[in-house]
C-alpha positions as CSV (number, residue, x, y, z in Angstrom):
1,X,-106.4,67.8,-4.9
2,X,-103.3,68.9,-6.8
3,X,-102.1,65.6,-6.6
4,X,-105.6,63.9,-8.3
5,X,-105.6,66.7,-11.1
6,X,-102.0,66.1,-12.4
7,X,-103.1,62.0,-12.2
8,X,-106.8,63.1,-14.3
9,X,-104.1,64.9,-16.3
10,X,-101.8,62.1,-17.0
11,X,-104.6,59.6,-17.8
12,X,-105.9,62.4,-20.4
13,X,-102.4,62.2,-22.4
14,X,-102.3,58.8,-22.0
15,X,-106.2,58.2,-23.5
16,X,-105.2,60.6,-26.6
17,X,-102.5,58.3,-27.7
18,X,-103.6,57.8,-31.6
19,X,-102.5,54.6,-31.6
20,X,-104.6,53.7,-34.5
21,X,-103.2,56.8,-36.1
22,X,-99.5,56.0,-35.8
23,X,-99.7,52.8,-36.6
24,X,-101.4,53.2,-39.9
25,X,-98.5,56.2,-40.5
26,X,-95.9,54.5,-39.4
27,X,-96.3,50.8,-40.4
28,X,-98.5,50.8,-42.8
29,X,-97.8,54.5,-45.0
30,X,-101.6,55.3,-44.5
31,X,-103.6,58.1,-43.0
32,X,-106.9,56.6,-40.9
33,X,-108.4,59.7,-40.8
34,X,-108.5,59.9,-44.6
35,X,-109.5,56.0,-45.3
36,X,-113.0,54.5,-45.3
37,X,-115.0,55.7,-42.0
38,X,-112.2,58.7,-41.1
39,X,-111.9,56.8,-37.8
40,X,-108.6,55.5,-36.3
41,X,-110.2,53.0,-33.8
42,X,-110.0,49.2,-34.6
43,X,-112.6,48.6,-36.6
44,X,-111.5,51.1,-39.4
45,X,-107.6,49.6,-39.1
46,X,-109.4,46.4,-39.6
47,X,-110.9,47.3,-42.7
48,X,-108.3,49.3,-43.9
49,X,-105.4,47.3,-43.0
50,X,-105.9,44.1,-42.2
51,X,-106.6,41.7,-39.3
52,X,-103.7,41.9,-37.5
53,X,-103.5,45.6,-37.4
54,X,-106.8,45.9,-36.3
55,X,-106.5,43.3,-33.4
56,X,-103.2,45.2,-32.1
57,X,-104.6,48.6,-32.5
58,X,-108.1,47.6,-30.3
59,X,-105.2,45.8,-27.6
60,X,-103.1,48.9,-27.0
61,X,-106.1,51.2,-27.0
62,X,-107.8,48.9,-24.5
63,X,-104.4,48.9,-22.4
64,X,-104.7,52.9,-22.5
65,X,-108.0,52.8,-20.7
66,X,-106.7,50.2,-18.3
67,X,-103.5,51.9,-17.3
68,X,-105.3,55.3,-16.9
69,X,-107.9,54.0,-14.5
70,X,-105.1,52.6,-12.7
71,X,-103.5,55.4,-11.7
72,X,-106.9,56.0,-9.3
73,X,-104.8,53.3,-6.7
74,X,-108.3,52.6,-5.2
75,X,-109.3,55.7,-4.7
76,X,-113.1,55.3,-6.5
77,X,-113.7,58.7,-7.8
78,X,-109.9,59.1,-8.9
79,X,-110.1,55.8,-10.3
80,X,-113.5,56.7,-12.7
81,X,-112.4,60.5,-13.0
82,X,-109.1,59.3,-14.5
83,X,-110.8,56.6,-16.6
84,X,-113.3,59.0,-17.5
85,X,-110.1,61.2,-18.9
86,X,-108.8,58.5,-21.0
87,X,-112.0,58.2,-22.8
88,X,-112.5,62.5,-23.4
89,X,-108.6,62.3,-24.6
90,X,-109.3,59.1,-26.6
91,X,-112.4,61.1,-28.1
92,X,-110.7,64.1,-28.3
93,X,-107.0,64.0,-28.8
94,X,-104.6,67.1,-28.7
95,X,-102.3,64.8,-30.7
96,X,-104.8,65.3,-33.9
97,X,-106.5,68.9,-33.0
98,X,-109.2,67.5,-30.9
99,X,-110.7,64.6,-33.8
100,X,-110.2,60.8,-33.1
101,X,-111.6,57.9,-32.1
102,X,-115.0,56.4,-30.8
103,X,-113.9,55.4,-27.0
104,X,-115.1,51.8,-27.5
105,X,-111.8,50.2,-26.4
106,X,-110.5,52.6,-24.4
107,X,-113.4,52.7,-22.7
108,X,-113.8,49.0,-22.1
109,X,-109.8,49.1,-20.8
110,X,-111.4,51.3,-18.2
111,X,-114.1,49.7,-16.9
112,X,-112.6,46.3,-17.0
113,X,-110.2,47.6,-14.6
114,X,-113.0,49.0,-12.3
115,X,-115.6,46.1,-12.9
116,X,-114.6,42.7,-14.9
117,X,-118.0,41.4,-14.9
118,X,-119.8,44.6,-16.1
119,X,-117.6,44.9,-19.3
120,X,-117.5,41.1,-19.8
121,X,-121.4,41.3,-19.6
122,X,-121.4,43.9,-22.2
123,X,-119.0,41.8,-24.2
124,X,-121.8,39.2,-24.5
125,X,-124.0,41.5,-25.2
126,X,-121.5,42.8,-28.1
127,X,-120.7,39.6,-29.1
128,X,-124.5,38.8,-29.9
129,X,-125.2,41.7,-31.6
130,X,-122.4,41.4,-33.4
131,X,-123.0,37.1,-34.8
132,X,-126.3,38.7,-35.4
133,X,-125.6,41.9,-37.9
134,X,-122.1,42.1,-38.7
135,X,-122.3,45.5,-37.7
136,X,-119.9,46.6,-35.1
137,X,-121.4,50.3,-34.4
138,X,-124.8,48.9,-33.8
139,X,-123.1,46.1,-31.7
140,X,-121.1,48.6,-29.5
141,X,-124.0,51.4,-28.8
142,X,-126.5,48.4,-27.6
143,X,-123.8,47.2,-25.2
144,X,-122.1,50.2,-24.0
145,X,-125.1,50.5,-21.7
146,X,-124.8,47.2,-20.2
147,X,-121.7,48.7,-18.1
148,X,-123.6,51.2,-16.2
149,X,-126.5,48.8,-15.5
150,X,-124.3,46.1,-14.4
151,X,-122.5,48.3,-12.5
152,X,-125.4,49.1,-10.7
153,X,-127.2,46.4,-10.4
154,X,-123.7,44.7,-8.0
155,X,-123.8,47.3,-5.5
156,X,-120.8,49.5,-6.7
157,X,-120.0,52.8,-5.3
158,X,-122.3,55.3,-6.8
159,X,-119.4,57.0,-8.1
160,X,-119.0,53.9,-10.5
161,X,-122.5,53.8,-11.5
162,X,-122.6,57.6,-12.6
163,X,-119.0,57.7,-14.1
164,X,-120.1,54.7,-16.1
165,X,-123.4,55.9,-17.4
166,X,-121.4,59.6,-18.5
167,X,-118.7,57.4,-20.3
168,X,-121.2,55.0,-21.7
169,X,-123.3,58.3,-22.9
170,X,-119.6,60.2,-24.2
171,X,-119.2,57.0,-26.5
172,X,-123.0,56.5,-27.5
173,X,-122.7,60.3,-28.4
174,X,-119.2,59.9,-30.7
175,X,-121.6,57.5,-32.8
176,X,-123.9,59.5,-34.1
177,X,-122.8,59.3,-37.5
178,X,-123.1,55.9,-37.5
179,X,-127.0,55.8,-35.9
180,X,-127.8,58.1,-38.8
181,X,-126.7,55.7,-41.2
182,X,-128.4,52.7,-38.9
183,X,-131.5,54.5,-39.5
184,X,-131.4,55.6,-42.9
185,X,-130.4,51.6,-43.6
186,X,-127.0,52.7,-44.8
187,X,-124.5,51.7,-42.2
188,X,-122.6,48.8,-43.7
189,X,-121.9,45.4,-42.2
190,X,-117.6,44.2,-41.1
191,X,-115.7,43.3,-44.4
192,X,-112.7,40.9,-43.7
193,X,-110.2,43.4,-44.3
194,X,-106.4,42.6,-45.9
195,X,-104.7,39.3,-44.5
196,X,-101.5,41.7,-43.2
């Protein structure tokens, strides 16, 4: 037991990497949390910063999720309590007093380690939504279900199916800003951000 808790522990840390943060500090001489939405996931480094930023920052957050669920080695309920962890630390990060990101990536690291064809059917689902609106909150909270459904739906272990509906509901629940502003008609569409 000691042994799964420092593992939860260690995928934690490694979820509440601010990548998005530090790379915007560091490379670019800007604060994320003080530019356009506040957030430092991929879609604000995007706007803010440019393509290529916003590609690399959505890679290494995904790669957080993935490497955290890894540490399970097979084990299910280590495997979904320590991808679980890299979403709360993703969410919450010690690194910036408990404010950060949305979970979307991390979260898709995750549970592409635990089930490929769940996330890539949520990906589709994404992908639609996205062509559709141009509006990559409204994209990510209609898809982030898909995971738990699909998950269920190909016999997983339950674990998977209930870990992947209380991640799915932790990153629904970090966008409530943004379904505020999809109701009031206010949420704005992707901009091509800076060619950097």
């Amino acid at each position: 037991m000691i042994e799964w808790l420092l593992w939860v522990i260690l995928a934690y840390f490694i979820g509440a990497i601010p990548v998005g943060y530090l790379i915007g500090r560091f490379f670019y001489g800007k604060d994320l949390r003080k530019e356009g939405s506040g957030n430092i996931g991929a879609t604000n480094a995007y706007r803010i910063l440019g393509t290529k930023a916003g590609i690399f920052v959505f890679l290494l957050d995904f790669f957080k999720g993935w490497i955290a669920a890894s540490l399970g080695t097979g084990e299910p309920y280590l495997v979904l309590a320590c991808a679980i962890a890299s979403v709360v630390g993703n969410d919450w990060s010690v690194f910036l007093k408990f404010k950060s990101g949305k979970g979307v990536a991390c979260g898709v690291g995750a549970f592409t380690y635990i089930s490929p064809a769940a996330t890539f059917a949520a990906f589709l689902v994404w992908l639609f939504i996205f062509l559709w609106k141009k509006i990559v909150s409204l994209a990510s909270i209609i898809s982030v279900p898909v995971v738990p459904l699909v998950i269920f739906l190909t016999g997983s272990p339950l674990a998977y199916s209930i870990g992947s509906l209380l991640a799915a509901l932790l990153v629904i629940g970090k966008h409530k800003e943004n379904m505020k502003r999809l109701w009031r008609g206010e949420e704005k569409p992707i901009v091509k951000g800076k060619r950097t």
